[in-house]
Each structure stands twice: as C-alpha cells, then as structure tokens.
C-alpha positions as CSV (number, residue, x, y, z in Angstrom):
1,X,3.0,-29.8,-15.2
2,X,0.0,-28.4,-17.7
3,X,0.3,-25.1,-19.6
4,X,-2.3,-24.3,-17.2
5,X,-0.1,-24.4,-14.4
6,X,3.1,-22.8,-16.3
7,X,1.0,-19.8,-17.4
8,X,-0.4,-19.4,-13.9
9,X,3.1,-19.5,-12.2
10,X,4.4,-17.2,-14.8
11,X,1.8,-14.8,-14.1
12,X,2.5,-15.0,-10.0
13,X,6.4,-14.1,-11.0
14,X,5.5,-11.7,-13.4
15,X,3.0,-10.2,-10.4
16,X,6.0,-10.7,-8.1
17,X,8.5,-8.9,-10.1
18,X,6.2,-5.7,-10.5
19,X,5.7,-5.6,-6.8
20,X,9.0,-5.9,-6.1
21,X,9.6,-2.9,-8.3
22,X,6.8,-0.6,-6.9
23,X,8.9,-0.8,-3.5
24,X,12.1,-0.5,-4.8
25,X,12.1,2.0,-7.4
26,X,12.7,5.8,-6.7
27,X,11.2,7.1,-9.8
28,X,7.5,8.1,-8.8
29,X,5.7,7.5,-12.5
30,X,8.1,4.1,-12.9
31,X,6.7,3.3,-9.2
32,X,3.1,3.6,-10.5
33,X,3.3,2.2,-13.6
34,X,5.1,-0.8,-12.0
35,X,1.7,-1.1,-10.1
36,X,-0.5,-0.9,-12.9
37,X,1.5,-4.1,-14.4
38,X,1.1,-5.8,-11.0
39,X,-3.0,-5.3,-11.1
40,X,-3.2,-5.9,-14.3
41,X,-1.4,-9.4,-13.5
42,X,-3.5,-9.8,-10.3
43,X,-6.4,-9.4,-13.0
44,X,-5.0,-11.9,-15.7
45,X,-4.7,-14.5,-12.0
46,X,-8.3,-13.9,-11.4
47,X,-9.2,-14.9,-15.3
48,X,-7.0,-17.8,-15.2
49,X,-9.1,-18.9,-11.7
50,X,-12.5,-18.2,-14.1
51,X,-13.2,-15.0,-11.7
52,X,-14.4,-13.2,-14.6
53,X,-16.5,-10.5,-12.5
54,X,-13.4,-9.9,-9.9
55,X,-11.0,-9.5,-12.9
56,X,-13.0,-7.0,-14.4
57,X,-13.7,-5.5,-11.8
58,X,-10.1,-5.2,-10.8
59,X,-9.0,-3.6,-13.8
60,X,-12.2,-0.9,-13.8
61,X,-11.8,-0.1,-10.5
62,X,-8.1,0.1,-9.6
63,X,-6.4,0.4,-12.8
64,X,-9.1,2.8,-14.4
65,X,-10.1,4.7,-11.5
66,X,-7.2,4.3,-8.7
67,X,-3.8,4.8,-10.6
68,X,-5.8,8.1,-12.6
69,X,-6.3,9.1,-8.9
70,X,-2.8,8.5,-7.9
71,X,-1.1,9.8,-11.1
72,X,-3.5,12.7,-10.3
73,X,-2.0,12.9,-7.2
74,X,1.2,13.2,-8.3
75,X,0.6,16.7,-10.4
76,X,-1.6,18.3,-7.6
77,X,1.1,17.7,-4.8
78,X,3.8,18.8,-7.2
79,X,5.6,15.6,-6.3
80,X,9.2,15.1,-7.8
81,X,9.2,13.4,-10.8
82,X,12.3,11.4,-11.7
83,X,14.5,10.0,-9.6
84,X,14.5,11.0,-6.2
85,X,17.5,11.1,-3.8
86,X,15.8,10.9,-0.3
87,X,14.0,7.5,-1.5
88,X,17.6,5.8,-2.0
89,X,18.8,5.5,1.6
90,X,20.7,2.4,2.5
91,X,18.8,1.1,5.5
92,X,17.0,-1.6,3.4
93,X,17.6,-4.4,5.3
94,X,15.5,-4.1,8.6
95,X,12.4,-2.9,6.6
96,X,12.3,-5.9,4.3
97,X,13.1,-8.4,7.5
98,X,9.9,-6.6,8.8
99,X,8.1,-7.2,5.9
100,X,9.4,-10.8,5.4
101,X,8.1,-11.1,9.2
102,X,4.5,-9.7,8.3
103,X,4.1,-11.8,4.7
104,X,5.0,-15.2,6.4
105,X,2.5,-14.2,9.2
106,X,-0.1,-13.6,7.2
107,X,0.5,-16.7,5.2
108,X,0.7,-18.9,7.8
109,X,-2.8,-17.3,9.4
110,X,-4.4,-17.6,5.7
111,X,-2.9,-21.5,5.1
112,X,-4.3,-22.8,9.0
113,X,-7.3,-21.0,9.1
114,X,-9.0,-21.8,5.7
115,X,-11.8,-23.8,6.0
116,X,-12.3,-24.6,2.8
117,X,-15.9,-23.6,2.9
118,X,-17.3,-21.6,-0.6
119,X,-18.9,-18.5,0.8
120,X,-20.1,-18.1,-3.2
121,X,-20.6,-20.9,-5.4
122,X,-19.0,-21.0,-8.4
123,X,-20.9,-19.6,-11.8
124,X,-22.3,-17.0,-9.2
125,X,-24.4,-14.0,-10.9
126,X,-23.7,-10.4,-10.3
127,X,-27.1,-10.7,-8.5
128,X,-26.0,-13.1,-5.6
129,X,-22.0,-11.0,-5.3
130,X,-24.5,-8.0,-4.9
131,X,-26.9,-9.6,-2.3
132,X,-23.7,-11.0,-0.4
133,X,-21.8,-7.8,-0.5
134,X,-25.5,-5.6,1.0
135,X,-26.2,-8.0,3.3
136,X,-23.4,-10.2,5.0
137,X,-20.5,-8.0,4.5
138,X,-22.5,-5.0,4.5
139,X,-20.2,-3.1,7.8
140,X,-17.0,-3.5,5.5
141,X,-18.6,-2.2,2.2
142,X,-19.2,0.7,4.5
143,X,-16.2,0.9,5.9
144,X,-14.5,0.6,2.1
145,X,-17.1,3.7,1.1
146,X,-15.8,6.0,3.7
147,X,-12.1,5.4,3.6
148,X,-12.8,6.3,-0.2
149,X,-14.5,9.3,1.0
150,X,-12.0,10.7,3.2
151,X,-9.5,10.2,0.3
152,X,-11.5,12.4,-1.9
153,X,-11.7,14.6,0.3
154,X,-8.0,14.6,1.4
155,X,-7.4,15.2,-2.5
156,X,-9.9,18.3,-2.7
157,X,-8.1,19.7,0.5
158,X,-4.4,19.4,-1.3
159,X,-5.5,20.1,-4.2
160,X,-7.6,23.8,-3.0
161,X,-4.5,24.4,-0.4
162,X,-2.2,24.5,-3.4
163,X,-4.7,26.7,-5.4
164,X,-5.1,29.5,-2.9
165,X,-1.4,30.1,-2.5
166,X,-0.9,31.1,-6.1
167,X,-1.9,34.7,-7.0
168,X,-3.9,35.8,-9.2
169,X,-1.4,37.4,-10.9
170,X,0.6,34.2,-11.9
171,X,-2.8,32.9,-13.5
C-alpha cells in the first residue's frame, strides 16, 4: 500500500466520520459545521482523483454558498441553538436499518451498472464540462436551477413571514 492509497483512505474515514456526525449530532451549528468538514473532505477526494475543476467547484459552491445559506437559515427561522432535546429520541435503530437498506442499494446499482465508459476525458477544459453540462445534460441542469430557485424563494417567504409579525414598535 502507497501513501497515495493511505491518504485517500484516510480522507474517505475522515469523510465518513463527519457524516456520521451531521446525522447524529443534536447541536444545529455542530451539525453544520460537521458538514462543512465532510465537503471539504469530499473536495480534498476529488483533488487526490486530479478533479481539480470539481474540487473547486465543490468548495465555492457548497461550502461558500450552501452552508452561508444554511447557517442563514438557522438565524431567520430562529432555530434552537444548542443542544436540542426533541432530536435525542431513542428510536435509532429502524432508521439507520433503513438507511443501511438504501446505501447497500445504491451501491450495489452503482458497482453492476458502471460501464466503465469516460463520458469526459481526462485533462478536460472548462470549455468541454460547459458544452457537456448545455447540451447532454441540459434537462437536469434545469432541473438543479429551479430546485435552487424555489429554495430561494422558500427562504424569502420565511424570512418576510417572520418580519411582518414584529411590530414596529419592537424595531
């Protein structure tokens, strides 16, 4: 076994670990810093696999822009900050079966159906990811543009439902 290797399973434990926490934890700001380690791991995998544009990309787009949206979140909805009783219930054990259930599902899809076929070569340019993204996956990149939509949105909604029940007096 190369360093290569030991970094890149370190990384996927590391990655593990923070997930694991992001789930388990009933502190709202541990929970979302938990998640900013895991994509910032996720990131570090996608350097190590010489993804440079993905990694990036990663970190701009979810840690930058995502977590600021969901820390964001947080303060508008007056969430509870700190530990939280109502997330510490004991019934555990049927939701992580489930999940256990779904994960080896989708791994087992992923591992029989890969063709092994590069849909972009390696040492691809922003150029070509571009041309890809506009033209052959074009519906999802759509699809990805509304969801993000209606979550901004959503946000605004909380955010002015919130505003008009203070008076103007408590300003």
């Amino acid at each position: 076994m190369n360093w290569y290797e030991v970094v890149t399973y370190l990384v996927l434990f590391l990655m593990f670990l923070a997930g694991i926490r992001v789930v388990t934890t009933s502190n709202v700001i541990h929970a979302a810093i938990s998640l900013v380690l895991a994509l910032a791991l996720s990131a570090a995998l996608f350097l190590l696999l010489s993804a440079d544009f993905v990694a990036w990309v990663l970190v701009l787009v979810y840690i930058g822009a995502v977590i600021v949206l969901f820390l964001f979140g947080i303060m508008i909805t007056r969430a509870p900050l700190g530990v939280n009783a109502e997330l510490d219930n004991e019934k555990k054990l049927i939701p992580a079966l489930v999940s256990l259930g779904i994960f080896l599902s989708i791994s087992y899809g992923l591992i029989t159906s890969f063709s092994g076929e590069v849909s972009v070569e390696s040492g691809a340019t922003i150029e070509k990811i571009g041309l890809i993204l506009l033209g052959r996956f074009v519906l999802p990149f759509e699809i990805v543009s509304f969801v993000l939509l209606a979550a901004l949105i959503g946000g605004i909604a909380l955010a002015r439902k919130d505003a008009a029940l203070i008076s103007e007096d408590q300003i």
